[in-house]
Biopython code that builds the backbone (N, CA, C, O; Angstrom):
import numpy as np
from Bio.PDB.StructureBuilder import StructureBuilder

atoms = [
    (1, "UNK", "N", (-28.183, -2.281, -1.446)),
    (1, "UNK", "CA", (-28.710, -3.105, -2.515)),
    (1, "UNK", "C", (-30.179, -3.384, -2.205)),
    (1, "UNK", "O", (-30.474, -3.855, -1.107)),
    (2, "UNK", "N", (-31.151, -3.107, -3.156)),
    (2, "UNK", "CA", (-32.176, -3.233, -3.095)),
    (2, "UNK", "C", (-32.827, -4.986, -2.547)),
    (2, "UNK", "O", (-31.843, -5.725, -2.574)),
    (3, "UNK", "N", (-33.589, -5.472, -2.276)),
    (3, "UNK", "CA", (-34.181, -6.609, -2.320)),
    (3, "UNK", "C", (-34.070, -7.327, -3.899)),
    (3, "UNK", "O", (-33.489, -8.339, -4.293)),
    (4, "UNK", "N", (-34.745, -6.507, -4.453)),
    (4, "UNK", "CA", (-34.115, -7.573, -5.734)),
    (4, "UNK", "C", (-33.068, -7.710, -6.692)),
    (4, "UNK", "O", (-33.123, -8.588, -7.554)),
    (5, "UNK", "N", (-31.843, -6.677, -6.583)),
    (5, "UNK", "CA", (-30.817, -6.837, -6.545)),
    (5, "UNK", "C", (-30.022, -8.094, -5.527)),
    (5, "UNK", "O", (-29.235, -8.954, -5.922)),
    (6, "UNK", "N", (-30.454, -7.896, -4.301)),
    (6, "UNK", "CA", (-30.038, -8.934, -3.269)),
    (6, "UNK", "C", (-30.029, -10.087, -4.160)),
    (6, "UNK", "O", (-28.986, -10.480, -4.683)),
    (7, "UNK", "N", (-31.687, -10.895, -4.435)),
    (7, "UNK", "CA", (-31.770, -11.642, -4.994)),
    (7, "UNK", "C", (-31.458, -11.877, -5.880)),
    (7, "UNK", "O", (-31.527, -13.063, -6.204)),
    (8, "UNK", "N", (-30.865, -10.798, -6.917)),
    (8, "UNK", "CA", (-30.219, -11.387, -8.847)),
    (8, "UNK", "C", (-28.921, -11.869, -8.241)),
    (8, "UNK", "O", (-28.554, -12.993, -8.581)),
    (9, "UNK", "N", (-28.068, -11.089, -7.274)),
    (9, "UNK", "CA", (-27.163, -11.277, -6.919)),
    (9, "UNK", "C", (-26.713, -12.371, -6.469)),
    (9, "UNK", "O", (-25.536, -12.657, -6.686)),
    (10, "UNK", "N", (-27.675, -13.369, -5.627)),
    (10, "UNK", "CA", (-27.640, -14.290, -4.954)),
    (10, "UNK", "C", (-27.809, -15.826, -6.159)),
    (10, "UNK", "O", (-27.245, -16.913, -6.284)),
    (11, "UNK", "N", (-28.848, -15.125, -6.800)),
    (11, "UNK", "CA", (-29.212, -16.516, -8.028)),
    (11, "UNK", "C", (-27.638, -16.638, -8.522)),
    (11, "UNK", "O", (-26.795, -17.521, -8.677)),
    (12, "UNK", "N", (-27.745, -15.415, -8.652)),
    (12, "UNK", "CA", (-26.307, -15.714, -10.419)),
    (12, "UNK", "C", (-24.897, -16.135, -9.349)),
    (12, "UNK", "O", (-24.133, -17.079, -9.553)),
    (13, "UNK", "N", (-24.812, -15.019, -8.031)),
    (13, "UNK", "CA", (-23.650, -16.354, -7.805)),
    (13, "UNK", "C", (-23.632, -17.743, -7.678)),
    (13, "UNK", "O", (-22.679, -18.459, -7.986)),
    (14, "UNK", "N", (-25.265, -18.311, -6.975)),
    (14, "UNK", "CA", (-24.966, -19.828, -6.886)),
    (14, "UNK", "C", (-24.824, -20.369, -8.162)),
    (14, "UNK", "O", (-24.176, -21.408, -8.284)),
    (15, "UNK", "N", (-25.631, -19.504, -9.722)),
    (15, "UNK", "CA", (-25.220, -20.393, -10.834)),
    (15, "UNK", "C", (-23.538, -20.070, -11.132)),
    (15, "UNK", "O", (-22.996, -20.874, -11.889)),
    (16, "UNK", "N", (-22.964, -19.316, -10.765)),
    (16, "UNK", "CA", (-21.725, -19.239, -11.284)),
    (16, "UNK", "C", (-21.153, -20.104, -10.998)),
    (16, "UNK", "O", (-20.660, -20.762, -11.914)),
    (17, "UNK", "N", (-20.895, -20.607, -9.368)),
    (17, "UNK", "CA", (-20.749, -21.582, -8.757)),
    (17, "UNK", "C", (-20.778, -22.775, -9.106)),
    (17, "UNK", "O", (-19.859, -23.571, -8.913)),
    (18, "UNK", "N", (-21.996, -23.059, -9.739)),
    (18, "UNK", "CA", (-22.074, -24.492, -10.186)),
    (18, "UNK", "C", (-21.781, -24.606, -11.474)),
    (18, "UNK", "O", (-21.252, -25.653, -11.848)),
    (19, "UNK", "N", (-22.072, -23.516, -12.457)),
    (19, "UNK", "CA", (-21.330, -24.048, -13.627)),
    (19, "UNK", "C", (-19.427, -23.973, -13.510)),
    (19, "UNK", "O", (-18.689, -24.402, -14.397)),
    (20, "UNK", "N", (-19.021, -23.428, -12.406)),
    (20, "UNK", "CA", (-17.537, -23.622, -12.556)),
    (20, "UNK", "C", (-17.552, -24.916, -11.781)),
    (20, "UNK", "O", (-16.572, -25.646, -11.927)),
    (21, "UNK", "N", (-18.499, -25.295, -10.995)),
    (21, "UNK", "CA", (-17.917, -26.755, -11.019)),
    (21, "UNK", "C", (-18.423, -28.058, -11.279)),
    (21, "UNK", "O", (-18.240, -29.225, -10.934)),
    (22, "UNK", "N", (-19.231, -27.282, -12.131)),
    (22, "UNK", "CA", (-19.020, -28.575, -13.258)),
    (22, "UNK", "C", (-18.038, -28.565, -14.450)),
    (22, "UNK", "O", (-17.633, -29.489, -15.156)),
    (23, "UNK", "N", (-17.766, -27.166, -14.462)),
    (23, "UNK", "CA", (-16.278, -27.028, -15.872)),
    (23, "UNK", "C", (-15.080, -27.741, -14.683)),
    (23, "UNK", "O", (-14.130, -28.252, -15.276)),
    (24, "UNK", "N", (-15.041, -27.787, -13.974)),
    (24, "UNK", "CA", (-13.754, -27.868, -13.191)),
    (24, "UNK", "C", (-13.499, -29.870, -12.813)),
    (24, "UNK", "O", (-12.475, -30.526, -12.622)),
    (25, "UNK", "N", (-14.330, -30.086, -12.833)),
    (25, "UNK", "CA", (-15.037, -31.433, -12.232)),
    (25, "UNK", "C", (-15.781, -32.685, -12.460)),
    (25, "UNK", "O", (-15.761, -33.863, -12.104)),
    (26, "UNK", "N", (-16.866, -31.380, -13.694)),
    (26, "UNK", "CA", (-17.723, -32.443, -14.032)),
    (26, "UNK", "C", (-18.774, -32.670, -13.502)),
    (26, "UNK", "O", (-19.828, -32.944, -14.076)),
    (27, "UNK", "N", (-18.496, -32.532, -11.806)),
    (27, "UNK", "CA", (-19.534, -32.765, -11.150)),
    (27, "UNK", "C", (-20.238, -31.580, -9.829)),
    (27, "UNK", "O", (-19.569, -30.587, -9.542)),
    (28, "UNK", "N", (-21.139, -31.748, -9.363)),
    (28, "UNK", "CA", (-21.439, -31.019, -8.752)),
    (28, "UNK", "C", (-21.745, -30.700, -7.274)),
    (28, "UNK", "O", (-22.677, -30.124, -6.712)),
    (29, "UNK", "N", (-20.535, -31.330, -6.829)),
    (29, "UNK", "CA", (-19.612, -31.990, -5.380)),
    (29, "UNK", "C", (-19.389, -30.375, -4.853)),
    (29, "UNK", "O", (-19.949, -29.955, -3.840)),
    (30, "UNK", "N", (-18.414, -29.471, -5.766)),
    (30, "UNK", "CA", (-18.158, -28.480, -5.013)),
    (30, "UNK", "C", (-19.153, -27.274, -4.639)),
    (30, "UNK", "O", (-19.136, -26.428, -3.745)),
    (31, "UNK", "N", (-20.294, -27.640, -6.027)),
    (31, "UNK", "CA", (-21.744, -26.511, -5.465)),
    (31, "UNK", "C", (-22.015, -27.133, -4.222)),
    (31, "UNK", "O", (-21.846, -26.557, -3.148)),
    (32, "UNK", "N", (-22.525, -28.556, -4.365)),
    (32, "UNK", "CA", (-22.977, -28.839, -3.114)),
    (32, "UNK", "C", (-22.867, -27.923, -1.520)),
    (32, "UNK", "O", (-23.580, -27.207, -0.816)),
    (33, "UNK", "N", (-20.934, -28.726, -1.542)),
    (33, "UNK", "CA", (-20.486, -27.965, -0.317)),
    (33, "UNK", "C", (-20.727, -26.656, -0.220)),
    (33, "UNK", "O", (-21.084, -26.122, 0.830)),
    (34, "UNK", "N", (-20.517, -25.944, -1.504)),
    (34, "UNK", "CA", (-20.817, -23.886, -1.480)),
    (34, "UNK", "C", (-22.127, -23.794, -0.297)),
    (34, "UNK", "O", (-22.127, -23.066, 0.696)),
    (35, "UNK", "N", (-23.430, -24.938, -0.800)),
    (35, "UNK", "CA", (-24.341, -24.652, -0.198)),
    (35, "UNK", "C", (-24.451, -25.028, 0.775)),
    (35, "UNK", "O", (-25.137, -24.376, 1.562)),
    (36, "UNK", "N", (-23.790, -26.343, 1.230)),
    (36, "UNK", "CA", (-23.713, -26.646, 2.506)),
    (36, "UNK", "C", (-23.044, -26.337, 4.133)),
    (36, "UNK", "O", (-23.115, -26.796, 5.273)),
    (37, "UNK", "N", (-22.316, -25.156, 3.312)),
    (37, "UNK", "CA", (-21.099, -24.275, 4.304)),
    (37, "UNK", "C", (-21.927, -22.666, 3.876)),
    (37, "UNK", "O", (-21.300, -21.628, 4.090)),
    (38, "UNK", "N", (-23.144, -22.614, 3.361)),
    (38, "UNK", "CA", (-24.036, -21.356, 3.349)),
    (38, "UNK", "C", (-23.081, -20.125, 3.422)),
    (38, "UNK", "O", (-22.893, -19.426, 4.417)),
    (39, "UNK", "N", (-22.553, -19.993, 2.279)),
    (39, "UNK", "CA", (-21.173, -19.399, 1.785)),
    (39, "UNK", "C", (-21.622, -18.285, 1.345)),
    (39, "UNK", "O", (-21.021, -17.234, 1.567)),
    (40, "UNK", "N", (-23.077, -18.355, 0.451)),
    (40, "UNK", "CA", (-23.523, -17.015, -0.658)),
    (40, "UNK", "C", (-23.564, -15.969, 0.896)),
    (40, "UNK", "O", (-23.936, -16.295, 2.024)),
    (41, "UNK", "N", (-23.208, -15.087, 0.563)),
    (41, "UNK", "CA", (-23.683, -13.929, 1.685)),
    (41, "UNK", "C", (-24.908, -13.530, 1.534)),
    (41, "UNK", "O", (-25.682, -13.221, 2.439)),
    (42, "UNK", "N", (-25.157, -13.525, 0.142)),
    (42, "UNK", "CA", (-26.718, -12.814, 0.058)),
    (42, "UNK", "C", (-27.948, -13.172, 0.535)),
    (42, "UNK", "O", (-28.897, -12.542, 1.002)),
    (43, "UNK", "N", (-27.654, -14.666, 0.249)),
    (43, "UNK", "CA", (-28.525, -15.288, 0.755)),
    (43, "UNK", "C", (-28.414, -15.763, 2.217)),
    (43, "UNK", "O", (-29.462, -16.217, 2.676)),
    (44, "UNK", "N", (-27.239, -15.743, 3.116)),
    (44, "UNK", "CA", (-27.025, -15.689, 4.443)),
    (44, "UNK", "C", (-26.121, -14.740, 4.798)),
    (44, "UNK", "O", (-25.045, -15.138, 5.242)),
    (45, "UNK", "N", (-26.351, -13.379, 4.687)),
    (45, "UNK", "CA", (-26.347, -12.117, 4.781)),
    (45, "UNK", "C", (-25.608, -11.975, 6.788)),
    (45, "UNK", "O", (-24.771, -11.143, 7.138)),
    (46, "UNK", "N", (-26.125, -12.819, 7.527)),
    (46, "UNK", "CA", (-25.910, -12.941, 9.377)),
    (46, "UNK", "C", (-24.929, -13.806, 9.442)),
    (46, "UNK", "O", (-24.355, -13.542, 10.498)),
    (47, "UNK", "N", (-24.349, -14.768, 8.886)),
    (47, "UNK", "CA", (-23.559, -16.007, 9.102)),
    (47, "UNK", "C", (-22.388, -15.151, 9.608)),
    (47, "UNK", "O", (-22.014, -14.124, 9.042)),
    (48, "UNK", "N", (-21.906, -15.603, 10.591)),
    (48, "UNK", "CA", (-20.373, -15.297, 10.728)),
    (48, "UNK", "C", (-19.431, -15.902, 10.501)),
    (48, "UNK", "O", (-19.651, -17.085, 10.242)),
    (49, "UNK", "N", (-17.995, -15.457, 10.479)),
    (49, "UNK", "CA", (-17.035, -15.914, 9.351)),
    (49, "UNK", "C", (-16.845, -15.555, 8.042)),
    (49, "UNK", "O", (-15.786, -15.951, 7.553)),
    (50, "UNK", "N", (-17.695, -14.809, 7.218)),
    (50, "UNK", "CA", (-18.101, -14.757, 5.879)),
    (50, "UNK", "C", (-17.613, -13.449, 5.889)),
    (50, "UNK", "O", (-18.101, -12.617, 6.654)),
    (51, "UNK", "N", (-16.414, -13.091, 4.879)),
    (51, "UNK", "CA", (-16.527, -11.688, 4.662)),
    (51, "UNK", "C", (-17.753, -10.953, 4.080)),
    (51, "UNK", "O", (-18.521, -11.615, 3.381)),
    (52, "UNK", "N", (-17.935, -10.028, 4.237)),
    (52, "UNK", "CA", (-19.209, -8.690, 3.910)),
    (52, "UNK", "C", (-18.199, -7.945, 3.379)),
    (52, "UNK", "O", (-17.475, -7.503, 4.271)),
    (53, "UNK", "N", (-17.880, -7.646, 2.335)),
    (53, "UNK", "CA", (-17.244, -6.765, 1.496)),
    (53, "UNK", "C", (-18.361, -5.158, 1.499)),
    (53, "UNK", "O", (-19.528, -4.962, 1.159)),
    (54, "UNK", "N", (-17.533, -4.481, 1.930)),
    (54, "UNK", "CA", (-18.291, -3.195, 1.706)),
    (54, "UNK", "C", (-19.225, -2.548, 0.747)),
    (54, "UNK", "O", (-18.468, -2.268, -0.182)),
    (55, "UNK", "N", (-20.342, -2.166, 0.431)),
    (55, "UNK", "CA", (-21.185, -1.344, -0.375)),
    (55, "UNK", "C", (-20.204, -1.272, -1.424)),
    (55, "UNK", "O", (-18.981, -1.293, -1.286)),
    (56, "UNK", "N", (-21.011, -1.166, -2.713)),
    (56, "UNK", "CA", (-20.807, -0.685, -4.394)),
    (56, "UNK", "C", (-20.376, 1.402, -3.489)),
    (56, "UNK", "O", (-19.371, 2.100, -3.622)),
    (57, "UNK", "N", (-21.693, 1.667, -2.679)),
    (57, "UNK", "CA", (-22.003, 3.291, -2.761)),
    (57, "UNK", "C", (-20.818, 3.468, -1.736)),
    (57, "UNK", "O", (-20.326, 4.595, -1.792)),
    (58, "UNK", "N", (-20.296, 2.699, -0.897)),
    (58, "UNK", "CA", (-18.991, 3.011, -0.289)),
    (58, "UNK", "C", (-17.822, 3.213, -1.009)),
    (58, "UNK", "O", (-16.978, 4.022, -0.625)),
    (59, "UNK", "N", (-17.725, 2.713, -1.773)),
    (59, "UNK", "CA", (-16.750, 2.792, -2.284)),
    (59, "UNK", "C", (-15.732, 3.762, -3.233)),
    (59, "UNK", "O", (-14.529, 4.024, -3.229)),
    (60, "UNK", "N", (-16.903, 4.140, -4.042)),
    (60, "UNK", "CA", (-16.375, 4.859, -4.525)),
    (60, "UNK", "C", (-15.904, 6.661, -3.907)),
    (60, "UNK", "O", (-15.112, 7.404, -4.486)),
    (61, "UNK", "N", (-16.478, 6.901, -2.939)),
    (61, "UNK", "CA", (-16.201, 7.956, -1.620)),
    (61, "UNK", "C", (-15.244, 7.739, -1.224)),
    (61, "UNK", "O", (-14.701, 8.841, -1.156)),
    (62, "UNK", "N", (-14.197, 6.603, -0.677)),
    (62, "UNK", "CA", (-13.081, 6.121, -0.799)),
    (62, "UNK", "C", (-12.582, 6.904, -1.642)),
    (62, "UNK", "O", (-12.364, 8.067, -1.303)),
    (63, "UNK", "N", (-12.342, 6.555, -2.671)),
    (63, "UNK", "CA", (-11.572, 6.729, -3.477)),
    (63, "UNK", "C", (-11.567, 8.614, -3.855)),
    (63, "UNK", "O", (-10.561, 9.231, -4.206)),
    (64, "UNK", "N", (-12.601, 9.064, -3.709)),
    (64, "UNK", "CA", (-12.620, 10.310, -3.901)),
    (64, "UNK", "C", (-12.265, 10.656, -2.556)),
    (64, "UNK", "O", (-11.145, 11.075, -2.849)),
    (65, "UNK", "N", (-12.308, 10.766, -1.691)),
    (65, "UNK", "CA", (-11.429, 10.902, -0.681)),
    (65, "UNK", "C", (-9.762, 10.790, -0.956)),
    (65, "UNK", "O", (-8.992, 11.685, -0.606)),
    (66, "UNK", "N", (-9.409, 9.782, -1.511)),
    (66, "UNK", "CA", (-7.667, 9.140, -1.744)),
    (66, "UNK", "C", (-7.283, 9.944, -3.113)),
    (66, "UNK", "O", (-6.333, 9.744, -3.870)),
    (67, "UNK", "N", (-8.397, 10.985, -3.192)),
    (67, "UNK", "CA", (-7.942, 11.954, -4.575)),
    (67, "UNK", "C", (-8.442, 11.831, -6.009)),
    (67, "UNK", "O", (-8.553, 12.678, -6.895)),
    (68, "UNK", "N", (-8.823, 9.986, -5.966)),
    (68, "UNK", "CA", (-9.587, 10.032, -7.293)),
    (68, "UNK", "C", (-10.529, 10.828, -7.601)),
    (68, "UNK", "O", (-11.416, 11.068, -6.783)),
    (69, "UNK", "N", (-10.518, 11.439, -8.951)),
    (69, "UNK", "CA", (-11.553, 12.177, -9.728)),
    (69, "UNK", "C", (-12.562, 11.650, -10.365)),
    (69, "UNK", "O", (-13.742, 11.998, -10.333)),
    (70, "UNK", "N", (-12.080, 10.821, -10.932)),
    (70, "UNK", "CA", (-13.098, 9.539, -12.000)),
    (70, "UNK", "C", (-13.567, 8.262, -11.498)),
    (70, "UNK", "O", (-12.631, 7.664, -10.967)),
    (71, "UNK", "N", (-14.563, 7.669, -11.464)),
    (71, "UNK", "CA", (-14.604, 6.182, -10.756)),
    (71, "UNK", "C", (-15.846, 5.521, -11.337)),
    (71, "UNK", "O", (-16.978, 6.001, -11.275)),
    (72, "UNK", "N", (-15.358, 3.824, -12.179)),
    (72, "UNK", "CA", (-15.937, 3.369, -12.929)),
    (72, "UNK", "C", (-16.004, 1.612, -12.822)),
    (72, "UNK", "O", (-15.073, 0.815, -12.931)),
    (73, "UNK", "N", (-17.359, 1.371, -12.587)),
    (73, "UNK", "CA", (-17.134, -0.275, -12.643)),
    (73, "UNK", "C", (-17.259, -0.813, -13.971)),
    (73, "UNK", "O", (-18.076, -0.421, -14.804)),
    (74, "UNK", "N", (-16.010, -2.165, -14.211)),
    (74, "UNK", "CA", (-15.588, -2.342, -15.419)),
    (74, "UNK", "C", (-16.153, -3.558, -15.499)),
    (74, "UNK", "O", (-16.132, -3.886, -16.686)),
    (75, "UNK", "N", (-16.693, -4.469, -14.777)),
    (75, "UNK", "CA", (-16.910, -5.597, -14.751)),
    (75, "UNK", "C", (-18.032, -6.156, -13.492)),
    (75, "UNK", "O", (-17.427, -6.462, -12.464)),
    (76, "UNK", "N", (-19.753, -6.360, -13.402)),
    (76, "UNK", "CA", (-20.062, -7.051, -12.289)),
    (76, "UNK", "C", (-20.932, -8.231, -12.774)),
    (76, "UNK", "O", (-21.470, -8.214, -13.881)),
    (77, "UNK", "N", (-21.054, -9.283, -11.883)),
    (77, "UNK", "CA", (-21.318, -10.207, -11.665)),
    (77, "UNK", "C", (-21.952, -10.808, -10.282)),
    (77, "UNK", "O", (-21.411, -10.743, -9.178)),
    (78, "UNK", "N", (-22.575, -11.104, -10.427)),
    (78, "UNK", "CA", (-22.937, -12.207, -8.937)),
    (78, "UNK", "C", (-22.878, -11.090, -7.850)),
    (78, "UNK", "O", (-22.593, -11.498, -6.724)),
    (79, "UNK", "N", (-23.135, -9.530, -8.014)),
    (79, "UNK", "CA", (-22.466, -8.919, -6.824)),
    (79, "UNK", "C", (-21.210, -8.997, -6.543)),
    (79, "UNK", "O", (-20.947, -8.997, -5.341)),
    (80, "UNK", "N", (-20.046, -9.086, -7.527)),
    (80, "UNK", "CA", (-19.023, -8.835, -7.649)),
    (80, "UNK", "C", (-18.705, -8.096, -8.641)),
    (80, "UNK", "O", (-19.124, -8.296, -9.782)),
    (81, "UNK", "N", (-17.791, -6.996, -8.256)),
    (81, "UNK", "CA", (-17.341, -6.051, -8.617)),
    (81, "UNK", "C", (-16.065, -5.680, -9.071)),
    (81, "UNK", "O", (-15.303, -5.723, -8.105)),
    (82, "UNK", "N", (-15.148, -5.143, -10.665)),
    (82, "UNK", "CA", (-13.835, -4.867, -10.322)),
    (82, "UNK", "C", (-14.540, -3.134, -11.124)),
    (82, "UNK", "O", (-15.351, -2.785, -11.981)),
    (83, "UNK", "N", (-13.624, -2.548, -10.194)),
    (83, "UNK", "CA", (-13.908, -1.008, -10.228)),
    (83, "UNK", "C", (-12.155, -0.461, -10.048)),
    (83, "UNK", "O", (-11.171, -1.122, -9.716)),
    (84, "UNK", "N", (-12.281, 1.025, -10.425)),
    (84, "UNK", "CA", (-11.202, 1.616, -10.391)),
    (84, "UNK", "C", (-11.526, 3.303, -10.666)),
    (84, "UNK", "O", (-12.634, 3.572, -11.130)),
    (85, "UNK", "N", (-10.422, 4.595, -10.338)),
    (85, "UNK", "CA", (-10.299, 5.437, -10.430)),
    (85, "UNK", "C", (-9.721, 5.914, -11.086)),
    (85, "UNK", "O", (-9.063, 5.122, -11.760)),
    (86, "UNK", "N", (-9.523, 7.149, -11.368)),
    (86, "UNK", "CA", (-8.231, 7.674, -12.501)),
    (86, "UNK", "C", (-8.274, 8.796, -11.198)),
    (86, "UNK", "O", (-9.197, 9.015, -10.413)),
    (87, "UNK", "N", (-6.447, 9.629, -11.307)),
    (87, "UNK", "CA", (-5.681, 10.639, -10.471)),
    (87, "UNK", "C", (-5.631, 11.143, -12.299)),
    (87, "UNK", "O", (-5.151, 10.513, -13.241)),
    (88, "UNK", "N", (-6.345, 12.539, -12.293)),
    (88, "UNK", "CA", (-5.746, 13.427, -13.409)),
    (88, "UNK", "C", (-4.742, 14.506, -12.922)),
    (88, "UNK", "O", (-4.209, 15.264, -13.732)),
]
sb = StructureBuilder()
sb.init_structure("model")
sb.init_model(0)
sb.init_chain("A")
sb.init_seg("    ")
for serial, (resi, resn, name, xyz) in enumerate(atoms, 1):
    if name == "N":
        sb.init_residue(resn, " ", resi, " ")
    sb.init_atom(name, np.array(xyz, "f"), 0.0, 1.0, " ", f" {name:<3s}", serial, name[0])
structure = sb.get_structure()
């Protein structure tokens, strides 16, 4: 991921974050903690404890490896990803 990918990635999860908790809450108690337990990876990329979910470009090699032919992301966000393959 480029540098400023890093960074879109990093903005939009902390806003996701806080607008779910303020839908959830009201208030903005649980962003807080997000930031205070330095949770975003992107933005603390070294923290340990934090899963590192593998590369977008890993992934799909996986899967063509496991036989998939086709491979398509259906949905991203915040640097989150739901992706999938087709077996023809």
């Amino acid at each position: 991921m480029s540098p400023t990918g890093v960074k879109l990635a990093a903005n939009l999860w902390d806003s996701a974050v806080l607008e779910r908790a303020l839908q959830t809450d009201n208030s903005a108690d649980a962003y807080k903690t997000f930031l205070e337990l330095r949770w975003n990876l992107y933005h603390f990329p070294d923290k340990e404890g934090v899963d590192k979910p593998s590369s977008l470009f890993q992934q799909p090699k996986w899967l063509e490896l496991a036989g998939f032919e086709a491979f398509d992301v259906y949905w991203m966000n915040a640097g989150h990803v739901v992706f999938g393959g087709m077996k023809y």
